[in-house]
C-alpha positions in Angstrom: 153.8 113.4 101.7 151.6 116.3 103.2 149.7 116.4 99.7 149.3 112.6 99.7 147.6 112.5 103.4 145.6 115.4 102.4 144.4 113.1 99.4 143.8 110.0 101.0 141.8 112.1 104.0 140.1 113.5 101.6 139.0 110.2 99.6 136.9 109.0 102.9 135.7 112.5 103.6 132.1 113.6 103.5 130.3 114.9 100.6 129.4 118.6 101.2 126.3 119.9 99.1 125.8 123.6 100.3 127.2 126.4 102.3 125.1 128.7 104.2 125.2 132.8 104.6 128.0 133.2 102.2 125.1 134.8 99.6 124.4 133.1 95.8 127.5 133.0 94.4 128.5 129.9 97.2 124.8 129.1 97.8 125.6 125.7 96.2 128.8 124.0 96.8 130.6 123.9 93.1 133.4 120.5 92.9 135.9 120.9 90.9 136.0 118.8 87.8 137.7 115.4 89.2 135.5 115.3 92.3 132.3 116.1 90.0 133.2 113.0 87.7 134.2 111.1 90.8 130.9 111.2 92.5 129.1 110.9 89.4 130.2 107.4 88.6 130.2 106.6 92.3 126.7 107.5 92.4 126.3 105.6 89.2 127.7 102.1 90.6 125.7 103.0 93.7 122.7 103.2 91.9 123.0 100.1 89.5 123.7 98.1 92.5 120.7 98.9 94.6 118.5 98.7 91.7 120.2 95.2 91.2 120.0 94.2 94.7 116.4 94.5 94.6 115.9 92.6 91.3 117.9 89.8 92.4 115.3 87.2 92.3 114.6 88.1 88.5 118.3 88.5 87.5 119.1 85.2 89.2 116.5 83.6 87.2 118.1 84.9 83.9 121.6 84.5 84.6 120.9 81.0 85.9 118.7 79.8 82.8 121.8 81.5 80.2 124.1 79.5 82.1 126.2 82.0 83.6 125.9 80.1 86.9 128.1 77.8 85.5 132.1 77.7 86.3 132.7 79.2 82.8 129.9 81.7 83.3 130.9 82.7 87.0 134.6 83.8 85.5 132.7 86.1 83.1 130.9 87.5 85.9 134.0 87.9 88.1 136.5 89.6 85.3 133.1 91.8 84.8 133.1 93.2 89.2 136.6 93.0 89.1 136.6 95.6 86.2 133.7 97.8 87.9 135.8 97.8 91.3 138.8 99.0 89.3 136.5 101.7 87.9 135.7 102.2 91.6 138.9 102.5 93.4 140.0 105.0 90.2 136.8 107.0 90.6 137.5 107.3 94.7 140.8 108.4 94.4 139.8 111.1 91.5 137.0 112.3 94.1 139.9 112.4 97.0 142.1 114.9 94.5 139.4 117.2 93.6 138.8 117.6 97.0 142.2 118.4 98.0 142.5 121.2 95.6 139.4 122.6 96.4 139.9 125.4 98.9 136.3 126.0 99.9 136.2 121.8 100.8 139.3 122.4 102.3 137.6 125.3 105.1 134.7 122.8 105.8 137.3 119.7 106.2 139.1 122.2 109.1 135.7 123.2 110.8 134.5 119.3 110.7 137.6 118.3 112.2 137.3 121.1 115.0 133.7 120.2 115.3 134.4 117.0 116.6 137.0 117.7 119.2 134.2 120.6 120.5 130.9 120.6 118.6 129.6 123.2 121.2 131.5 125.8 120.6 131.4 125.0 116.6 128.4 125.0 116.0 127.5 128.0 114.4 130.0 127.6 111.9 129.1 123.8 111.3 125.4 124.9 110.9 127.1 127.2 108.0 127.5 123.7 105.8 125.1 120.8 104.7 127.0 117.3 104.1 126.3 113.7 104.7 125.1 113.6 107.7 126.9 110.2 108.9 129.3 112.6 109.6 128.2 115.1 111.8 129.0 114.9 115.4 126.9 113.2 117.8 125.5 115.8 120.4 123.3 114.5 122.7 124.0 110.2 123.0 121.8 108.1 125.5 123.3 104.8 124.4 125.5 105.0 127.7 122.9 106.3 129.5 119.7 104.1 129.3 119.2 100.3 128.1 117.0 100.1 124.9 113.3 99.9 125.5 112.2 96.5 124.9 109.2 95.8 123.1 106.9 92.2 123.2 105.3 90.9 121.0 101.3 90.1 120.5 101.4 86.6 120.5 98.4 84.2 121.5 99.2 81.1 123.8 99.2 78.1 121.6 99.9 74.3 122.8 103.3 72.4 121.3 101.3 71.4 118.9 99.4 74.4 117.3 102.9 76.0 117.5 104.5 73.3 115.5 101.8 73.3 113.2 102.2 77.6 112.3 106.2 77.2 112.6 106.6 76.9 108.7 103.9 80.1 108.3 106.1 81.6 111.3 109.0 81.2 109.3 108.0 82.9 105.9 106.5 85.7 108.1 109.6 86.4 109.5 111.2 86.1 106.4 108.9 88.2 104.6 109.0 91.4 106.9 112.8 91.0 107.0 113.2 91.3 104.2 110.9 93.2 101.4 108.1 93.7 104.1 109.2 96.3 106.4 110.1 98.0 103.0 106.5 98.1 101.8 105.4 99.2 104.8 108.3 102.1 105.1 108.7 102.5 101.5 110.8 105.9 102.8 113.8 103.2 103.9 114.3 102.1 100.3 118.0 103.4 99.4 116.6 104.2 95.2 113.4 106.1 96.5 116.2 108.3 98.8 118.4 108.9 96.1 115.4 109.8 93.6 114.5 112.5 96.5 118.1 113.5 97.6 117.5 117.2 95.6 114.1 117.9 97.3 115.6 117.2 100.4 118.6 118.9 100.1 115.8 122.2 99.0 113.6 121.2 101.7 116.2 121.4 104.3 117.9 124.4 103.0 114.4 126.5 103.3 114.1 125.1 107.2 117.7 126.6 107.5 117.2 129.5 105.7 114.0 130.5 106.2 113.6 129.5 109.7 116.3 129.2 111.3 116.5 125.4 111.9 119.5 124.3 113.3 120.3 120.2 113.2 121.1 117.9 115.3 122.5 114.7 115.5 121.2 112.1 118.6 122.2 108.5 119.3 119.5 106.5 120.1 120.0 103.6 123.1 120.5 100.7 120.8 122.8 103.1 118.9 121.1 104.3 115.7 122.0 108.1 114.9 118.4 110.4 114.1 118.3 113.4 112.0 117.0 115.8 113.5 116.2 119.5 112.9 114.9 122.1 115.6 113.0 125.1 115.3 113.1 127.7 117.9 110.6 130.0 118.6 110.5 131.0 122.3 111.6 134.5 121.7 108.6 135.3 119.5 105.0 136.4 120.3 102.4 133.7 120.4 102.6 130.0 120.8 106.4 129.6 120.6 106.5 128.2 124.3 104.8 125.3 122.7 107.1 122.4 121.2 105.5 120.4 118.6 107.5 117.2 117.2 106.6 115.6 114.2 106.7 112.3 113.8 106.2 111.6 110.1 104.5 109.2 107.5 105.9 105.9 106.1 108.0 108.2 103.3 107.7 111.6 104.9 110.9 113.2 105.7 111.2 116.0 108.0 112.8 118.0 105.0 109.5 117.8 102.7 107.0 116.7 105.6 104.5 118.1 108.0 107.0 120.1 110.1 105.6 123.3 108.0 102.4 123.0 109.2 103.0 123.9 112.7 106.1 126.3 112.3 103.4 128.2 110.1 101.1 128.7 112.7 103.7 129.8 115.1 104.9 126.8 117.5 108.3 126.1 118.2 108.5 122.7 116.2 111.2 119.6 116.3 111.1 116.9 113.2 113.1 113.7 112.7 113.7 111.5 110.3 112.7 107.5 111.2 115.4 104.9 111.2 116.7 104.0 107.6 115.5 107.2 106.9 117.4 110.3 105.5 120.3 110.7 107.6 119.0 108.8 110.1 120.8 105.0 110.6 118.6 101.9 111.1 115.4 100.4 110.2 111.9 101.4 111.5 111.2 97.9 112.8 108.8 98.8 116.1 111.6 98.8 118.2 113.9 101.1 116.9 111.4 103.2 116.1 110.6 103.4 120.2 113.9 104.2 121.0 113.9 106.6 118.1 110.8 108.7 119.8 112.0 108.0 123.3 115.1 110.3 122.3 113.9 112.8 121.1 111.8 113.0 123.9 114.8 113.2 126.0 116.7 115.6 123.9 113.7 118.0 123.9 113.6 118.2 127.7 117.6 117.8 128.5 119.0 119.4 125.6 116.4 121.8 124.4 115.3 122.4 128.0 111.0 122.2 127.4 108.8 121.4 130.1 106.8 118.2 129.5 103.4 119.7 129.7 104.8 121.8 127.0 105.0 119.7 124.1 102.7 118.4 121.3 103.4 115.2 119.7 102.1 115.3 115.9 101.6 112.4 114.0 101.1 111.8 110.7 99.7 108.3 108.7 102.3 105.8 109.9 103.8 108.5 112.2 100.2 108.1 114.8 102.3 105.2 115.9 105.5 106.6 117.5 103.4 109.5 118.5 100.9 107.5 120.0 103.8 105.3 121.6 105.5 108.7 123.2 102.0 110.0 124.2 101.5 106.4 126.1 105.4 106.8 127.8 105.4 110.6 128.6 101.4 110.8 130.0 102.5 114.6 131.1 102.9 115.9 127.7 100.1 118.7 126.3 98.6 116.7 123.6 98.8 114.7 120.6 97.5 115.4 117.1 96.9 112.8 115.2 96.8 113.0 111.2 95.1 110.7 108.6 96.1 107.8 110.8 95.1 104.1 111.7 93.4 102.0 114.6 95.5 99.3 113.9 97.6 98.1 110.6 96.2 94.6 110.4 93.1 95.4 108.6 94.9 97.5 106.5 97.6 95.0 105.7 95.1 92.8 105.1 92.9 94.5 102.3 95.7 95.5 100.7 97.2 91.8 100.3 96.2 88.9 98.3 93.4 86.9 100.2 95.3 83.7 100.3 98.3 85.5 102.4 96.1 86.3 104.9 97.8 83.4 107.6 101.3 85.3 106.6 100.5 88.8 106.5 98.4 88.0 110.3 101.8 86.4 111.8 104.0 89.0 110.5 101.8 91.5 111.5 101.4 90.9 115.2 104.4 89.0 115.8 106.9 92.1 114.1 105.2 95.1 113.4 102.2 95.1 115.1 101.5 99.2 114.5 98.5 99.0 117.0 98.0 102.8 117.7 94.3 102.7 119.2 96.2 99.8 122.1 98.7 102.5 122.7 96.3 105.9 122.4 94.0 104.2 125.0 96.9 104.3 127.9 97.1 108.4 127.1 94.8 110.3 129.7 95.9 113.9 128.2 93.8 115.9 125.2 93.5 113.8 121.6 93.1 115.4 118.8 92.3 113.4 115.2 92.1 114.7 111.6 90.2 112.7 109.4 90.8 113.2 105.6 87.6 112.9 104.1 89.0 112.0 100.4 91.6 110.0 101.9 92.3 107.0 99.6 94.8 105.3 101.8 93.0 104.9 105.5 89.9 104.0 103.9 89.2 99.9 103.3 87.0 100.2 100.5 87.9 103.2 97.7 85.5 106.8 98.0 83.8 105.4 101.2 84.3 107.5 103.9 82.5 105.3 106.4 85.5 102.9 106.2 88.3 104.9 106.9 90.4 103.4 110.2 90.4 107.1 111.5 86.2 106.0 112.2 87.4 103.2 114.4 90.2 104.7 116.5 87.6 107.6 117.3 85.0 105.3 118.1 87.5 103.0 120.3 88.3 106.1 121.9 85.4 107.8 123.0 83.8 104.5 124.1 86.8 103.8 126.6 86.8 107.0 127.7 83.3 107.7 127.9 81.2 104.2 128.4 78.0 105.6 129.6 77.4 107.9 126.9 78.5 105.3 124.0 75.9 101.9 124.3 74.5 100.8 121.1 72.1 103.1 119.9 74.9 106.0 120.1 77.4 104.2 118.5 75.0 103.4 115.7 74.0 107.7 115.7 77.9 108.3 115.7 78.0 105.9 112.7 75.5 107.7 111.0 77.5 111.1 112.1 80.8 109.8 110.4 79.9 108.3 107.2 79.0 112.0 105.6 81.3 115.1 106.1 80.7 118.8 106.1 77.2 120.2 105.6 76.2 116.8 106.2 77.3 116.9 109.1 75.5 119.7 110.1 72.7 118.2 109.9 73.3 115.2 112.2 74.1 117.7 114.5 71.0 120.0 113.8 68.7 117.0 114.2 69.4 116.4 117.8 69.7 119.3 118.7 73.3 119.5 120.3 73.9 122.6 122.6 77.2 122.8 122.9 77.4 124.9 125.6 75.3 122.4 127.5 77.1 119.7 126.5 80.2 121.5 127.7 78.8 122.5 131.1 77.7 119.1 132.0 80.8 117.5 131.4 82.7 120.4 133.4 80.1 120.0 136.6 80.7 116.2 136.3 85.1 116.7 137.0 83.8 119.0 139.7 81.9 116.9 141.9 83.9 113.3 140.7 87.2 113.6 138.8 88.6 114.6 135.7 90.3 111.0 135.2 89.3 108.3 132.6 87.3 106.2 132.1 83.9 109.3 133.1 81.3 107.7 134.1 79.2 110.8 133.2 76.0 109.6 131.4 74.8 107.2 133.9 71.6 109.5 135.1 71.1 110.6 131.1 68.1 110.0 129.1 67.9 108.7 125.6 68.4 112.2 124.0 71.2 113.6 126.1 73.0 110.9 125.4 72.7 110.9 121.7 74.0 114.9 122.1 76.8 114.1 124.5 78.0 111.4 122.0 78.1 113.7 119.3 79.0 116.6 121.1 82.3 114.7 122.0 82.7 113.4 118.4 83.0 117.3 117.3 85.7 117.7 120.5 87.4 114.9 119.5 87.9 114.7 115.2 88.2 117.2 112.6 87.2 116.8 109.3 89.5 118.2 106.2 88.5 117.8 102.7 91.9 116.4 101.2 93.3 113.0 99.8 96.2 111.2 102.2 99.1 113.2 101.2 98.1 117.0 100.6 100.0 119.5 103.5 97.6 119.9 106.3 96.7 123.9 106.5 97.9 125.8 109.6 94.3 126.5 110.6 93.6 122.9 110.9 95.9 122.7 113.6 95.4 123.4 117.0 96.1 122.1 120.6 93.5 119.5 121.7 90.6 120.0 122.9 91.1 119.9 127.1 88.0 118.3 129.0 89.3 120.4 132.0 89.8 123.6 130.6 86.7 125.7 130.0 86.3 127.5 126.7 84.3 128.1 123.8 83.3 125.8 121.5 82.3 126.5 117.4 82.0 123.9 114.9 84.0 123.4 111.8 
């Protein structure tokens, strides 16, 4: 009876993939030959399903016009996922016996179960084992402890009728982004693209382990999503280890194979996490979710982690500008945010990137569900901003090889006019438009030929927060001539954005980043 519990416990049991600190030989967790066949046809009917989930509309069309819609056809279909669920069951119990035999499953199975009566004091030998994650305990939980953050929506006021007019388009919209749309626009949620990427994950995360030390986490969000987390601690080292930086990643970055390198690299203490639908993490990364996603591990890094809030650096990366800029909006304390290869807002983006004769759809779906407005968010941020353009990028830009159209332009420019409006009226703005349609030497130039002193630049802005204050909107400028303008403007466009020859995707180096500039803090300044 013993064996057949064991079995059956086994059958539902997660699927471990490696073991930790027990050197090459059990490096890689090795099934035994039932559970290996098992989980290959699992995987199999897994796959096939997904892939025809997503063709459905095509499939249907087929099957419908071959007449298999039809009672006669609908038997055939029937006697066909009646024999694939028989092929199923078989394959689950052949996983579950495998298992059973398997000693080395058997130690893991004892640890998980101990784990969850006391993850605390198991830790360390949990941390020895990588398995699916919808199985590790839950170890810091604030679904009892705060009501989910709820988010409205950018609607404008319309009369009865104007609203029953766009119902139909409002409709389709919401249709559209529940359905394939949020999946376009987080193509890292799609179940076939995770499976495709389950081995670099599995490496990436073994390096972070390894290599680094990184020790994972599990945290329930307040509407109850779990994130995947991974932490990085380097407190005990010389240099910037007091320092957290969390990443917040792109719209198919995971932690495992994303920018968390970058800053553990150039010595930070870092914590990544996978967005919701993503990885182990549970969800979708609708706007909300994705708020109560950040807003955790926000909380975890202070309560659990135990890092002061003027501490940590919020990273974002493409998509990831968003949650970064939507934690650097809730948690105004924080050091700084970095902001990589990112956006003003997704609505022009969306928009180019659609056919013309969606626009109505794509506007409504846009605003009304995913409005990804970072610049609306950044604004509300007092604290150091730091943006890195790509200057190849071929993803932020609207129109292909032309740098003077990348969003990044427009969120700097947003910026630095709401933070600064004396310096930036319209003959600056066009100067700084001038400034960021070239890169590099280029640059120089602009620079050269108005003659920006930084240290000048830098003093005047330092005697201004002496004799007014150091909060935003400055009204430094006001007494400035024509010229000192056009050199503050510039001079705050160097503070503010760094250029990095690279297309969207390629790692950021370590030099590249660094904690934001600080208006308040004096130092030296040298361009790059």
């Amino acid at each position: 009876m013993s064996s057949i519990k064991s079995i059956w416990k086994c059958m539902f049991s997660p699927k471990l993939y490696q073991i930790y600190g027990n050197g090459p030989a059990e490096r890689i967790y090795e099934p035994l030959p039932l559970e290996r066949w098992g989980d290959c046809v699992i995987n199999s009917i897994y796959t096939i399903w997904k892939f025809g989930l997503y063709t459905s509309p095509f499939w249907g069309i087929i099957l419908y016009n071959k007449g298999y819609l039809e009672p006669q056809g609908l038997a055939l279909i029937m006697k066909f996922a009646a024999g694939m669920g028989v092929i199923l069951i078989v394959s689950i119990c052949f996983k579950g016996i495998g298992r059973a035999q398997n000693t080395t499953y058997q130690r893991f199975l004892e640890v998980l179960e101990r784990a969850e009566e006391n993850v605390t004091v198991t830790k360390p030998e949990l941390m020895r084992y990588d398995f699916e994650f919808k199985s590790w305990p839950v170890e810091y939980d604030l679904s009892r402890q705060r009501s989910p953050i709820s988010r409205s929506t950018a609607r404008r006021s319309q009369n009865n009728v104007e609203y029953l007019m766009s119902l139909p388009f409002r409709m389709i919209a919401y249709l559209a982004i529940h359905t394939f749309g949020i999946r376009l626009i987080y193509p890292g949620s799609v179940g076939i693209l995770q499976t495709i990427l389950d081995s670099s994950l599995l490496q990436g995360r073994s390096r972070l382990v390894q290599l680094y030390k990184g020790e994972r986490f599990k945290i329930k969000t307040t509407d109850e999503n779990d994130i995947d987390t991974m932490f990085l601690d380097r407190r005990k080292s010389k240099g910037c280890g007091e320092i957290l930086v969390i990443c917040c990643e792109g719209n198919a970055g995971f932690y495992e194979i994303g920018t968390m390198i970058t800053p553990i690299a150039a010595g930070y203490s870092v914590l990544g996490w996978n967005h919701p639908g993503f990885g182990g993490s549970t969800g979708m990364p609708y706007p909300s979710q994705e708020q109560n996603a950040v807003d955790a591990v926000m909380q975890f890094a202070m309560d659990k982690l135990n890092f002061k809030m003027e501490n940590i650096i919020f990273f974002g990366w493409s998509i990831g500008g968003y949650t970064s800029s939507w934690a650097a909006m809730a948690y105004p304390a924080i050091k700084g945010v970095v902001i990589d290869a990112t956006f003003d807002d997704i609505m022009p983006l969306a928009i180019n990137h659609m056919p013309g004769w969606w626009e109505p759809i794509v506007k409504l779906a846009i605003r009304e569900h995913v409005n990804l407005d970072v610049y609306e968010q950044l604004v509300k941020f007092n604290g150091p901003i730091l943006l890195i353009r790509r200057s190849e990028d071929e993803v932020i830009c609207i129109k292909d090889g032309n740098l003077s159209s990348n969003r990044g332009n427009d969120l700097l420019i947003k910026i630095l006019t709401k933070r600064y409006p004396c310096i930036f009226g319209g003959p600056q703005l066009a100067i700084l438009n001038d400034y960021l349609a070239v890169t590099g030497i280029e640059q120089e130039r602009v620079i050269e030929k108005y003659n920006v002193d930084p240290s000048v630049c830098l003093s005047l802005i330092q005697s201004y927060i002496s004799e007014h204050s150091k909060s935003f909107p400055m009204k430094i400028g006001e007494e400035f001539d024509f010229n000192e303008k056009n050199q503050m403007a510039l001079f705050l466009a160097t503070k503010y954005m760094k250029d990095f020859k690279a297309t969207h995707c390629v790692p950021l180096p370590q030099d590249m980043f660094t904690v934001p500039w600080d208006v308040n803090v004096e130092s030296d300044f040298v361009f790059t």
